[in-house]
C-alpha positions in Angstrom: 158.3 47.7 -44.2 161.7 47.3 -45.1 163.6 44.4 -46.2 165.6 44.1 -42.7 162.6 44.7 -40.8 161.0 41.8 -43.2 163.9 39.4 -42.7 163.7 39.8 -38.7 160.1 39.3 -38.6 160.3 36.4 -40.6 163.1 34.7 -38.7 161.4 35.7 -35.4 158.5 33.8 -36.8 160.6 30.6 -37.4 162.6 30.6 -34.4 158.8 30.6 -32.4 158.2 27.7 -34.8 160.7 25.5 -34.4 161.9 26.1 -30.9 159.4 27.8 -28.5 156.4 26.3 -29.6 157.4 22.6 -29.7 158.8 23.1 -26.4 155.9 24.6 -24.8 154.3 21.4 -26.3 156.8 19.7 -24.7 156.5 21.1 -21.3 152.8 20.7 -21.3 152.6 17.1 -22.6 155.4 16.5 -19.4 153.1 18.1 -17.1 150.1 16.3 -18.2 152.0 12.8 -17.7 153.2 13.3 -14.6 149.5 14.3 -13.5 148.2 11.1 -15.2 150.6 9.4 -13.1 149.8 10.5 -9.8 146.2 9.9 -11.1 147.4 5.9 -11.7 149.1 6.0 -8.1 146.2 6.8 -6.5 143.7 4.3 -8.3 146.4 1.4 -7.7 146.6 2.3 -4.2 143.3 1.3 -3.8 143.3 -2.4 -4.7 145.4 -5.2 -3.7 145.6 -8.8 -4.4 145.9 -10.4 -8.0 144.7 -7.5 -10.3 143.0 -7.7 -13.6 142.8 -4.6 -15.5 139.5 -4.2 -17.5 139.6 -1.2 -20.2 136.1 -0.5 -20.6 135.3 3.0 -22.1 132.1 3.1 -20.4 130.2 1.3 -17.6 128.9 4.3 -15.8 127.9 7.8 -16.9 131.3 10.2 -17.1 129.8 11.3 -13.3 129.9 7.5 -12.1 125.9 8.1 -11.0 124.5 5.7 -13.6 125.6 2.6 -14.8 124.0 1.7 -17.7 123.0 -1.8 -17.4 123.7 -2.8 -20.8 124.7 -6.0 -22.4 128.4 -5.1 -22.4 127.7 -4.3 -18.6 126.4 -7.3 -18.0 128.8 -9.4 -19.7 131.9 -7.5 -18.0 130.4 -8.0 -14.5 129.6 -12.1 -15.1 133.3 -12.3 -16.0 134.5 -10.4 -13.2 132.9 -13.3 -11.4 134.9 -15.5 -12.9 137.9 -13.9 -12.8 136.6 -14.1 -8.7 136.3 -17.4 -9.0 139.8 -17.9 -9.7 141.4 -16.0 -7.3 141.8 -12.6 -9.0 140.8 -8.8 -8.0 138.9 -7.7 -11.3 139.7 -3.9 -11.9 137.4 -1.9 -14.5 139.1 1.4 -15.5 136.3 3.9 -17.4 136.5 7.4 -18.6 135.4 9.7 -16.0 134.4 13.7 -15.6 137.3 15.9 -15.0 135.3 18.0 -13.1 133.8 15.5 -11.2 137.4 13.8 -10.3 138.7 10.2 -9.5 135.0 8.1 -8.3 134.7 4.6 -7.5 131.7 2.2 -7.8 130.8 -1.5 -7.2 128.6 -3.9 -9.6 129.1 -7.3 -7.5 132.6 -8.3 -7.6 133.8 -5.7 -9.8 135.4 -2.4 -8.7 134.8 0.5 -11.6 137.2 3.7 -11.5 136.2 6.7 -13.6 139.5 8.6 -14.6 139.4 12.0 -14.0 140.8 12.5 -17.2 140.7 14.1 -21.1 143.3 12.1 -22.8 142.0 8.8 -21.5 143.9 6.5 -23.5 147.1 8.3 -22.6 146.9 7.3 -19.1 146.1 3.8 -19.8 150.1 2.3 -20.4 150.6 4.3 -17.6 149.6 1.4 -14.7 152.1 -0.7 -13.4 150.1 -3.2 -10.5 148.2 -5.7 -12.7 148.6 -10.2 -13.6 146.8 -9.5 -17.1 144.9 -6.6 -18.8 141.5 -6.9 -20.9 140.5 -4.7 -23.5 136.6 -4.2 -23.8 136.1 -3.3 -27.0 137.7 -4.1 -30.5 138.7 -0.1 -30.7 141.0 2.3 -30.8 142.9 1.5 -27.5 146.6 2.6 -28.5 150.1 1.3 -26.6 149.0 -1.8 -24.7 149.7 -3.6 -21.9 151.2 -6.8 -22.1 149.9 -9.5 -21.1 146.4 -9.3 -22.4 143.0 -10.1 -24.0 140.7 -7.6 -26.4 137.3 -9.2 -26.2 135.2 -8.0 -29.8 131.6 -7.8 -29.2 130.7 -7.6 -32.9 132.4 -6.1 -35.7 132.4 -2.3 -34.0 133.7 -0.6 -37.4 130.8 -1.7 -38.9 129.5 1.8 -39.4 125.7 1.7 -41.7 127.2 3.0 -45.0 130.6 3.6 -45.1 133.3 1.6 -46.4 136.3 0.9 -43.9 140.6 1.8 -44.5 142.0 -1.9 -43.5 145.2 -0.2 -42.1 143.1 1.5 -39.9 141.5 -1.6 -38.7 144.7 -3.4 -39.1 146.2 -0.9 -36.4 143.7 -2.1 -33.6 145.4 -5.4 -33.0 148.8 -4.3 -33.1 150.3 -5.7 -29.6 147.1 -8.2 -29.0 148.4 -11.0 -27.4 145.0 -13.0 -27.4 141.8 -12.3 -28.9 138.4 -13.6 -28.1 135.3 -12.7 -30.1 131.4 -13.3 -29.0 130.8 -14.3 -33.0 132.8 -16.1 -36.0 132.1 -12.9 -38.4 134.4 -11.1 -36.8 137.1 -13.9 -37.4 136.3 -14.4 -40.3 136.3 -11.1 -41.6 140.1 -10.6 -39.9 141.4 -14.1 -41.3 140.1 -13.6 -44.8 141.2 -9.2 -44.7 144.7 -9.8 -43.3 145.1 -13.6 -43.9 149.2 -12.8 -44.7 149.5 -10.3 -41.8 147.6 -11.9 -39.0 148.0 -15.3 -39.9 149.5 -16.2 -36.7 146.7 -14.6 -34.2 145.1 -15.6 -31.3 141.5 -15.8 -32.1 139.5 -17.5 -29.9 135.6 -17.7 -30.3 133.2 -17.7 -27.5 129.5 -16.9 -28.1 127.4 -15.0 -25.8 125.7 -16.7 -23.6 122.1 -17.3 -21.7 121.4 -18.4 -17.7 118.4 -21.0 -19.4 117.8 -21.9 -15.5 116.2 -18.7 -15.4 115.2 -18.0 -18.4 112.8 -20.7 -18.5 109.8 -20.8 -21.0 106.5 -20.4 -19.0 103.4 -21.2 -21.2 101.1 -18.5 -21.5 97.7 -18.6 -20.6 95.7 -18.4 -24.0 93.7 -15.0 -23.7 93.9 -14.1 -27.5 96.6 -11.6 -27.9 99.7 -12.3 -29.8 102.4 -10.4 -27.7 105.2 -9.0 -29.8 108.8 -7.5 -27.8 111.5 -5.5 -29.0 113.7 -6.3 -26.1 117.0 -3.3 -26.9 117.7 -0.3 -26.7 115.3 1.7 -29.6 118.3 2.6 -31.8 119.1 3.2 -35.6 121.1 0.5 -35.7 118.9 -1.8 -33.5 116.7 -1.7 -36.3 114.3 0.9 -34.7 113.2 2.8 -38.1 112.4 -1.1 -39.6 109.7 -1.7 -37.0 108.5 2.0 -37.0 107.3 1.1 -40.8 106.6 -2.3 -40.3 104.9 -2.3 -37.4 101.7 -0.2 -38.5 100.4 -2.5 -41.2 100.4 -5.9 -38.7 98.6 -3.7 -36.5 95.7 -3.0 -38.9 95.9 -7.0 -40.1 95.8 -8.3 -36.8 93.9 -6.8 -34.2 94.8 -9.7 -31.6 98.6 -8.7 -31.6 100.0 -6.1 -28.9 103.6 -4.8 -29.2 106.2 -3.4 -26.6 109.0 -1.4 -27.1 111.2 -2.2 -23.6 114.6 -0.5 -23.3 116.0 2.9 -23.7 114.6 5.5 -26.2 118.2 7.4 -27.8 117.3 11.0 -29.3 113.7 13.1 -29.8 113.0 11.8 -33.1 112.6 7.8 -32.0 110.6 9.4 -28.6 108.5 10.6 -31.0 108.0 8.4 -33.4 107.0 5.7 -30.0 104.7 8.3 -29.0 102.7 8.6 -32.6 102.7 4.3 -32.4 101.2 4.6 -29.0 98.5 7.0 -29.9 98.2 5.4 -33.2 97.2 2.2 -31.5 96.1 3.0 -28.2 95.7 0.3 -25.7 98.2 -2.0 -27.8 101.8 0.0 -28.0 103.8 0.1 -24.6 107.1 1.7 -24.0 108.9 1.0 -21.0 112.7 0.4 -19.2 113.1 -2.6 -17.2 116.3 -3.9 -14.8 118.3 -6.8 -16.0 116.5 -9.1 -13.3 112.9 -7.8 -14.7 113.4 -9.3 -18.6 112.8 -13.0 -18.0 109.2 -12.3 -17.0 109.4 -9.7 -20.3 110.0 -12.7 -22.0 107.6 -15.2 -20.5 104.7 -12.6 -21.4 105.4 -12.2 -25.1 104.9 -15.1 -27.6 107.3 -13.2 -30.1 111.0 -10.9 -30.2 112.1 -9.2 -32.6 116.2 -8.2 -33.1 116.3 -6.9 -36.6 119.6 -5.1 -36.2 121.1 -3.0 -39.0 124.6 -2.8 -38.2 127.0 -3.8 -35.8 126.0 -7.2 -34.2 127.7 -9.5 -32.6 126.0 -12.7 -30.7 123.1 -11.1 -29.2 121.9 -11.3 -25.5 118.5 -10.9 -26.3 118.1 -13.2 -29.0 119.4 -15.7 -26.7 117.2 -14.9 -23.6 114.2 -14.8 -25.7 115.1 -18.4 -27.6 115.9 -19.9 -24.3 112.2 -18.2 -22.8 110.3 -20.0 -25.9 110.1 -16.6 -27.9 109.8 -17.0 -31.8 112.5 -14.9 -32.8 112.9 -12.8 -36.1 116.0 -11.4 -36.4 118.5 -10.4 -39.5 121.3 -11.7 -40.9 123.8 -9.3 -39.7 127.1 -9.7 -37.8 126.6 -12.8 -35.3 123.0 -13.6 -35.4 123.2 -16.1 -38.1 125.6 -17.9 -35.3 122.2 -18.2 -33.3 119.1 -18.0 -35.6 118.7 -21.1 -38.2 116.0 -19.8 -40.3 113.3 -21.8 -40.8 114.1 -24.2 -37.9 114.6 -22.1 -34.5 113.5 -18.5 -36.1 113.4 -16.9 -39.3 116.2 -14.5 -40.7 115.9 -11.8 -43.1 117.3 -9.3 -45.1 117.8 -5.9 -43.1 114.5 -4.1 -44.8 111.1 -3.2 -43.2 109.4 -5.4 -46.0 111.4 -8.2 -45.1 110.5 -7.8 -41.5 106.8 -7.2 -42.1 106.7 -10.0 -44.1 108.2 -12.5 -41.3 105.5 -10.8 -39.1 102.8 -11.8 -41.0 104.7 -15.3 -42.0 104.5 -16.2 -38.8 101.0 -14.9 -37.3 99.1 -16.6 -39.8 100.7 -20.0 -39.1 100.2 -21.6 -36.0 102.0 -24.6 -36.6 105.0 -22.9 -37.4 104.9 -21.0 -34.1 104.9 -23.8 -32.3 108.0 -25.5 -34.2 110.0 -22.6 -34.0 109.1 -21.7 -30.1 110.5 -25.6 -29.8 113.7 -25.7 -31.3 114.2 -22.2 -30.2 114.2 -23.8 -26.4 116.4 -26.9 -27.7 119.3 -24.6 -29.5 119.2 -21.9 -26.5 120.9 -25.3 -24.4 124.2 -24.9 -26.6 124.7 -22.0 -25.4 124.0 -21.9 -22.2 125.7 -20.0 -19.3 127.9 -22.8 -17.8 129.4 -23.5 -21.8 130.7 -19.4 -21.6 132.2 -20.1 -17.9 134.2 -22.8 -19.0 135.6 -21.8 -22.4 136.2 -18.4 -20.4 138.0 -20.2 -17.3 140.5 -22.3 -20.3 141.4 -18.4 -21.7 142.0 -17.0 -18.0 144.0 -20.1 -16.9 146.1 -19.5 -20.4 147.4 -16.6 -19.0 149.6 -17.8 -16.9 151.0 -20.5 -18.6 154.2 -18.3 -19.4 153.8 -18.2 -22.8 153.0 -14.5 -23.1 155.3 -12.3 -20.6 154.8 -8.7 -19.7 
């Protein structure tokens, strides 16, 4: 090849560079706006009234065929009932299934659209009909609409070993007008981090919450089984792998004691390690999925929950339900829970280990009198936190809203 011939292949190559390809960049990102646009038209066509944008990433499957009855789910449908209450149309927007298309669901008073949709967060700035917009999830959620709320349901970058960048953290607040987090570790962990940077935010703390008119404790009928529950989903970071090597040695101690797994399995390896328990101990291991309105008769059947979480806790439901049922809870001392568990008084908390966890087991089965103290004050704590507390604190942030002092 010659020099020339060199020279014009090169400065064809840098002209593609610096002009065609950005603008074929250009062109496409253009066209992919205005389709996220007309996809935002369509959805605000469908809803009138006082509109209150919920960001949730997910509520149903991508398809819109399954919701998944979580406790985020739960949480964002009780405060669409709120929002109800006080005269707004609650709007969740989700990721959806490109092939699937815009879907629409219902879960009580809230409406749930699945965005048709790659670049989800791209099309969220894009909506223009709303009062206020919520954010579930401290995340990732980009430009933001103003005014609004993120809601943190535990510290979600708390990832089991690895250290965190702060600026990346840092860069999920950016444009929060008001904060509101289910625990005080969160807050703490954001004053104490950024205490120069975010030492004027809006954090507001509101702890999870439990209905204790019906979850009621209903005294068992002595038949001499000790009932233990894991009431979550069978997860790593739920703790799963501390109970799989925990759980075998109480078995073999105390023949009286009976154990159910109850919530979702995630991936073959925790299927199978359920299905080795259950033939291990045959008669004695369950594993099964029950509806929301199934788990306060879960409750009012076991004499024991366990929620040794690893990572990533906020306030949790189930700790709550169970105290509130009369459950002697064992739970660690990660993210939120010490906000709920004193030890020693309405539960025990440990270290995250399986030791420490077999050793609570075995604490409490051989100590009757303990059991009964701690199935007590779980019932007398559970009252501080009950449902009508959340409504109200809630209602105060909502009615904030509109004082004017944060403007779109």
């Amino acid at each position: 090849m010659t020099i020339k011939k060199a020279l014009k292949k090169t400065f064809r190559f840098v002209r593609d560079i610096v002009t065609v390809r950005p603008l074929r960049k250009y062109v496409g990102r253009k066209i992919a706006i205005q389709k996220y646009r007309r996809i935002v038209q369509d959805v605000e066509s469908r809803y009138t009234g006082r509109v209150v944008l919920i960001f949730q990433h997910a509520m149903f499957d991508t398809r819109g065929e399954k919701c998944f009855n979580g406790g985020a789910e739960r949480y964002v449908t009780d405060l669409a009932d709120i929002l109800t209450d006080r005269g707004y149309t609650p709007v969740l927007i989700q990721m959806g299934d490109t092939g699937v298309g815009l879907w629409e669901q219902r879960v009580g008073n809230l409406r749930i659209f699945g965005m048709p949709v790659r670049d989800y967060l791209a099309v969220l700035p894009l909506f223009r009909k709303y009062e206020f917009a919520i954010y579930s999830g401290a995340t990732h959620w980009g430009k933001k609409l103003h005014p609004n709320i993120m809601i943190s349901h535990g510290i979600t970058w708390d990832v089991h070993g690895h250290d965190v960048k702060p600026n990346d953290i840092l860069s999920m607040f950016a444009g929060v007008d008001k904060f509101v987090s289910v625990d005080t570790n969160t807050i703490s962990w954001l004053r104490t981090t950024f205490a120069k940077t975010l030492r004027h935010f809006d954090a507001n703390y509101v702890p999870n919450y439990v209905d204790t008119s019906i979850y009621t404790p209903n005294p068992r009928k002595p038949d001499g089984h000790i009932q233990i529950t894991f009431p979550r989903r069978a997860a790593p970071e739920r703790g799963y792998w501390l109970m799989s090597a925990a759980l075998p040695p109480i078995m073999e101690k105390y023949p009286n004691v009976v154990f159910d797994f109850v919530g979702f399995a995630h991936g073959d390896a925790i299927n199978n390690d359920i299905k080795k328990l259950i033939a291990q101990f045959p008669g004695r291991v369950k594993h099964y999925v029950c509806a929301p309105d199934e788990m306060p008769a879960i409750y009012q059947r076991a004499d024991i929950s366990l929620v040794p979480t690893i990572y990533a806790e906020g306030t949790s439901l189930s700790c709550l339900e169970a105290q509130s049922t009369g459950n002697i809870v064992i739970a660690t001392n990660i993210g939120g829970l010490p906000n709920l568990v004193f030890d020693g008084y309405n539960g025990l908390l440990i270290n995250p280990d399986a030791y420490s966890l077999m050793t609570a087991l075995d604490r409490v089965l051989a100590d009757p009198d303990l059991q009964k103290k701690l199935s007590r004050n779980a019932i007398a704590v559970a009252t501080a936190f009950d449902k009508k507390n959340w409504i109200r604190r809630w209602g105060n942030i909502i009615d904030s809203m509109n004082t004017g002092e944060i403007q779109k």
